[in-house]
Every structure is written in C-alpha cells, then in structure tokens.
C-alpha positions as CSV (number, residue, x, y, z in Angstrom):
1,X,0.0,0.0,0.0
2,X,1.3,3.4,-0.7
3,X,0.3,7.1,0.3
4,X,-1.0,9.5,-2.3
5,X,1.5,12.8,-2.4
6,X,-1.0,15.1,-1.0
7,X,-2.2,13.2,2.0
8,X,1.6,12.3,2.3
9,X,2.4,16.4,2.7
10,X,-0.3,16.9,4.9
11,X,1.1,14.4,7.4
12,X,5.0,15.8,6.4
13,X,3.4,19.0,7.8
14,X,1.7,17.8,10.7
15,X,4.7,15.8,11.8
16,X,6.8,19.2,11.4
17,X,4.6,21.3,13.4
18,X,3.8,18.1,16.0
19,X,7.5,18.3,16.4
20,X,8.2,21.7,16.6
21,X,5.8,21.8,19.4
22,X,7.3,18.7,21.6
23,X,10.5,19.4,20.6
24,X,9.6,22.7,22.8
25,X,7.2,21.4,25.5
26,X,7.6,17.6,25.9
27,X,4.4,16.5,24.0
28,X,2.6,17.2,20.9
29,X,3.5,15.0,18.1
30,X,1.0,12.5,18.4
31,X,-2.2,15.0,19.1
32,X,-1.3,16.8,15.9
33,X,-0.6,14.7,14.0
34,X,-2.3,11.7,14.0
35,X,-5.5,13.5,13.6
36,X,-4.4,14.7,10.1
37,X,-3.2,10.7,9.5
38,X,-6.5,9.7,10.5
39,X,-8.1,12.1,8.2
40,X,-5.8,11.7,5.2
41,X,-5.0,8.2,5.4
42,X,-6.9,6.4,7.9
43,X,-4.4,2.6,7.6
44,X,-1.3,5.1,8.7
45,X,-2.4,5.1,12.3
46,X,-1.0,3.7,14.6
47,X,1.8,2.6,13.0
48,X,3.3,5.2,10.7
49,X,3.1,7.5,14.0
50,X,4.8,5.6,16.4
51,X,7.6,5.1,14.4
52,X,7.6,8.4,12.9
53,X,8.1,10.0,16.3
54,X,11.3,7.5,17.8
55,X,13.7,9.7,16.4
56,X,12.5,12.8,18.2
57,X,12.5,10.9,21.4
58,X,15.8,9.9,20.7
59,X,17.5,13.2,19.8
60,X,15.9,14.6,23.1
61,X,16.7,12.0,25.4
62,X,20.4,12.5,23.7
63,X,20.6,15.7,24.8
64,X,18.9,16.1,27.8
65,X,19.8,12.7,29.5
66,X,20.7,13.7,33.3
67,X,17.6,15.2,33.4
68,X,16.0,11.9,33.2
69,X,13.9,10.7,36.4
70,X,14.5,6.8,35.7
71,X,12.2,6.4,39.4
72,X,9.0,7.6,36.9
73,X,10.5,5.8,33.4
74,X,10.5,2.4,35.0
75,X,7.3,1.7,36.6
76,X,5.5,3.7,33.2
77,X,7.0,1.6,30.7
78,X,6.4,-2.1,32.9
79,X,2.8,-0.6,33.3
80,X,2.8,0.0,29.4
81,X,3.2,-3.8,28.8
82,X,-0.3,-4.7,29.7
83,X,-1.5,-1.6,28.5
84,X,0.4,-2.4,24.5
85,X,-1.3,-5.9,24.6
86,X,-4.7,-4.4,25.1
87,X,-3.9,-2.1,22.2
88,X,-2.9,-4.4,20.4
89,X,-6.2,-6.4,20.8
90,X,-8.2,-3.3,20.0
91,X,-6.2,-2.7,16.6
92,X,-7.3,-6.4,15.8
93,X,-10.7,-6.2,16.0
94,X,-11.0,-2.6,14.7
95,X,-11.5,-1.0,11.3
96,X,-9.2,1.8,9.8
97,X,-12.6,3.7,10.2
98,X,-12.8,2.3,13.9
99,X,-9.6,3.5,14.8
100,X,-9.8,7.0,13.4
101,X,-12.7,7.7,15.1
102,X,-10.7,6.3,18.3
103,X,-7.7,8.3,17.5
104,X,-10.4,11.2,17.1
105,X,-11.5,10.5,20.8
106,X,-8.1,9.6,22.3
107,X,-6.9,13.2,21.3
108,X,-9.9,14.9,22.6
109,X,-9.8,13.2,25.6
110,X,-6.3,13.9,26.3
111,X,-6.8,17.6,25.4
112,X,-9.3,18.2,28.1
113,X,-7.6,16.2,31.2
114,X,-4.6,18.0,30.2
115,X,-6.0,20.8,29.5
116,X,-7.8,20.4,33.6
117,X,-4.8,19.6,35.0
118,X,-5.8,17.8,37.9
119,X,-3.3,16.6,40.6
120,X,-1.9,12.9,40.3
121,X,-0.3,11.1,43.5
122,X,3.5,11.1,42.5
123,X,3.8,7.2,44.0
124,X,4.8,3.9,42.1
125,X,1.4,2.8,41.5
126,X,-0.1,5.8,39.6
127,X,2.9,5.7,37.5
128,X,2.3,2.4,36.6
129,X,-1.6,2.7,36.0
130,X,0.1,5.9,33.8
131,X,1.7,3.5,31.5
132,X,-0.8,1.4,31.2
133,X,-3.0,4.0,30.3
134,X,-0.4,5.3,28.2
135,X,0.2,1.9,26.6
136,X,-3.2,1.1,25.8
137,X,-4.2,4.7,23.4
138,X,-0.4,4.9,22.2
139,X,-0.7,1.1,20.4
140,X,-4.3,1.7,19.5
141,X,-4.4,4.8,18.2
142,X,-0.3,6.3,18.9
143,X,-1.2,9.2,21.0
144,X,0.2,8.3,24.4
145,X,1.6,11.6,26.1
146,X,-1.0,13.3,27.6
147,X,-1.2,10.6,30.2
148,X,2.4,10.8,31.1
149,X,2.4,15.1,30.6
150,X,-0.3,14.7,33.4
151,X,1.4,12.4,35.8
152,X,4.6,14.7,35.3
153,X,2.8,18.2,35.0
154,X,4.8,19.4,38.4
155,X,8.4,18.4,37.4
156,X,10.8,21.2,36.4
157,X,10.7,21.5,32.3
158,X,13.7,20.1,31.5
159,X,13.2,17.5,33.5
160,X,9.0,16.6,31.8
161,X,10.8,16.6,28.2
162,X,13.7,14.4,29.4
163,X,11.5,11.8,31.1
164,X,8.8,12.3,28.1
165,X,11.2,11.5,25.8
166,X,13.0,8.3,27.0
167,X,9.2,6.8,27.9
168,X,8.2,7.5,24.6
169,X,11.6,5.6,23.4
170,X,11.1,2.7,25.3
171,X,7.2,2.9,24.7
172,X,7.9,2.5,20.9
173,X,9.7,-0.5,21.4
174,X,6.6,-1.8,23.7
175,X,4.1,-0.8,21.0
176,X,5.6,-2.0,17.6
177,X,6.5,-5.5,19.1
178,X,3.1,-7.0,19.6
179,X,1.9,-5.2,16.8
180,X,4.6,-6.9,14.8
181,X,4.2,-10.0,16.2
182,X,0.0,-9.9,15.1
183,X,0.6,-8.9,11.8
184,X,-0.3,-5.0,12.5
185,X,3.1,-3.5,11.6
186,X,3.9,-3.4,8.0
187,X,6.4,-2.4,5.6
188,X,5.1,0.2,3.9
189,X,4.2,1.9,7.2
190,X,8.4,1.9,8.2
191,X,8.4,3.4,4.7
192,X,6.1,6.1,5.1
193,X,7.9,6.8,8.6
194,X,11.2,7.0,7.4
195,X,10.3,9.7,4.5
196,X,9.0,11.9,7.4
197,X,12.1,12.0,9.4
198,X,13.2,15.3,7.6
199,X,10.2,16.2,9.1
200,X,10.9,15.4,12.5
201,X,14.5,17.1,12.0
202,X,13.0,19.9,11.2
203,X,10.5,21.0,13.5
204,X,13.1,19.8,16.4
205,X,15.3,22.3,14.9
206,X,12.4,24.9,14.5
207,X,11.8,24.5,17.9
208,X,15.1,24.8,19.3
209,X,15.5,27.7,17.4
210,X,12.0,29.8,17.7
211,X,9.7,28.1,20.0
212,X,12.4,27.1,22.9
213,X,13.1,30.5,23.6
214,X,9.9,32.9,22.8
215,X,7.0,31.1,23.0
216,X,7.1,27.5,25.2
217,X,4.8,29.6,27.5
218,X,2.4,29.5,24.8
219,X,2.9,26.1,23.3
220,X,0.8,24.2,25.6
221,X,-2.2,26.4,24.8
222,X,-1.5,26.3,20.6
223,X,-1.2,22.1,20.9
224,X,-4.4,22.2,23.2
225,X,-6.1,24.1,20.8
226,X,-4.9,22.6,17.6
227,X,-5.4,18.8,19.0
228,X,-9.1,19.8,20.0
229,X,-9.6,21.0,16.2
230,X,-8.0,18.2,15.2
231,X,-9.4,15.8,17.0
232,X,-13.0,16.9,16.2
233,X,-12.0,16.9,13.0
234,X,-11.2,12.9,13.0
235,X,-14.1,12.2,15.5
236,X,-16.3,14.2,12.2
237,X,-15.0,12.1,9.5
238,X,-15.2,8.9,10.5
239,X,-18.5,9.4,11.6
240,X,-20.4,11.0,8.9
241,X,-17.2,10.4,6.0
C-alpha cells in the first residue's frame, strides 16, 4: 500500500509542526498529527506515528539525558506492557474507520484532562496505572503523552521533556512489538515513517530555534487548541465520512 502525495504532505506537515511543538514542551506530536493521518490516510495510524516520532524521542533523550527521572520511566513503561497488549487487541478487532474515530476520541480526551490539569499522586502505583493507560491509546491509536504530561505536569521542564522523551523511546519498542508479532506493523508503514524523518528534523530544529526560547509559555495552549480542532476533525469524518 502506498500514500497519495497530497495526504503524504499533509502528514509531512503535521509531523513538522507536532515536532516543533514537543520538541519545545515535551508533547505534541501525536495529538497533531495523528489527527491529520486519520483524516488523510486512515491505515497510517497507529503505526506510521509511532515510528515516525522514535527519532525525536531519541535526539531529546540524547541531549537532555541527566535530566532523566528513571524512578518515573520504570514503573510507566512495565505498566505500558499490559497496556500495549490491550492495544494491540483493539487494533485487531477494529477497522481503519474504527480507529480513526478512536484516534479522534483519544486526542480529545487527552486535550481536556490535560488541559484540567488535575493533581496525580507522585507514587509507584499511579505511574504504573500511567503507563498502562499510556500503553493502551499509544498502540491503539499512537497518542500516548498526555497521560504521562499529566502524571509529570509538576516536574521542572527540562526534567517533563527528558523523562517524556525516554518513555516514549522505550514505549515505541513496547508498541511495535506486539503489533509486529500480530501482523499490524507493515512495511510500507516503516516506509512512510522514514520519509518523514526530515520532518521530524525539522520541526526539532524549529523548535530549538523559535519556539524554545519565545513562545514555550504558549505552546501548551496552541497544541491544546490545535489537538481539539484536530481531534474533532477525525471524530467528524469517521462518523459521517
């Protein structure tokens, strides 16, 4: 299967501004851009999007590595095993229709309880119900920050992107492997991903340039905003499309 050119520049562009945006405040990849997948080409999601976004994590978690708080990474990503299973049961049994519409919802959702803020016990467990959480929307319908953003909303920023970043690495590799192993990961998908790392590169460098610096302060409102556009935008089209 292959991606027509225009729905393959809207998702270049979505990926660009998704990771201009977490390249800047942690998260923001996913809810902008797997909308747009989901619109354009509903059989990209989850996997052209979980892959798609491993180098970010990567180059972040590179760079910003002793800010890492390994006592959060390592009870999220074991609770993100049961979490990726369920996923990965939910991507069995669902149509590319079916999981638009839930990629639709999963963004929304994560908007508003982001957007609300409220206040998570900093303990083992809730980390670990995090993941799973986190586990279970990122392999269904790859949009797993805002769980984590949540748990971590209270950490100093460096240290939010840092941790964000190496759950997301280690998430990727909990994802795609059951996925993999049912027969939900293909190679056109690694394809697709690959042509959008330029993206990626790009908006990281866009953000470390612009956004970084003058407007992170208003970052989490623009990805709020866009992802609830977004979102309703996926939730609309599957629906009635």
């Amino acid at each position: 299967m292959s991606i027509n050119s225009f729905a393959f520049v809207c998702v270049f562009m979505a990926i660009f501004v998704g990771s201009a945006v977490q390249g800047s405040v942690g998260l923001g990849l996913s809810l902008i851009a797997v909308p747009v997948g989901a619109i354009a080409f509903p059989t990209s999601v989850p996997g052209v999007f979980i892959m798609a976004g491993l180098p970010l994590s990567l180059i972040v978690m590179a760079k910003e590595r002793t800010a890492i708080r390994w006592s959060t990474v390592v009870p999220i990503s074991l609770g993100r095993i049961p979490g990726a299973l369920a996923g990965t049961a939910i991507v069995a049994v669902t149509s590319p229709r079916g999981i638009a519409l839930a990629a639709g919802v999963s963004v929304l959702a994560g908007a508003f309880v982001t957007a609300r803020a409220p206040q998570i016990s900093q303990n083992t467990a809730a980390a670990t119900i995090t993941g799973t959480i986190a586990g279970l929307t990122g392999t269904a319908a790859g949009i797993d920050g805002p769980p984590m953003a949540l748990y971590l909303q209270n950490a100093p920023h460096r240290t939010l992107r840092a941790t964000l970043a190496a759950c997301f690495v280690i998430g990727t590799g909990v994802s795609i492997i059951p996925l993999a192993l049912a027969g939900h990961l293909h190679i056109w998908q690694l394809q697709v991903a690959a042509g959008l790392i330029p993206a990626v590169v790009l908006g990281h460098a866009a953000a470390h340039r612009f956004l970084m610096h003058h407007v992170a302060a208003r970052s989490r409102t623009l990805v709020l905003a866009v992802a609830a556009v977004a979102g309703t935008s996926a939730v609309v089209r599957a629906l009635w499309f």
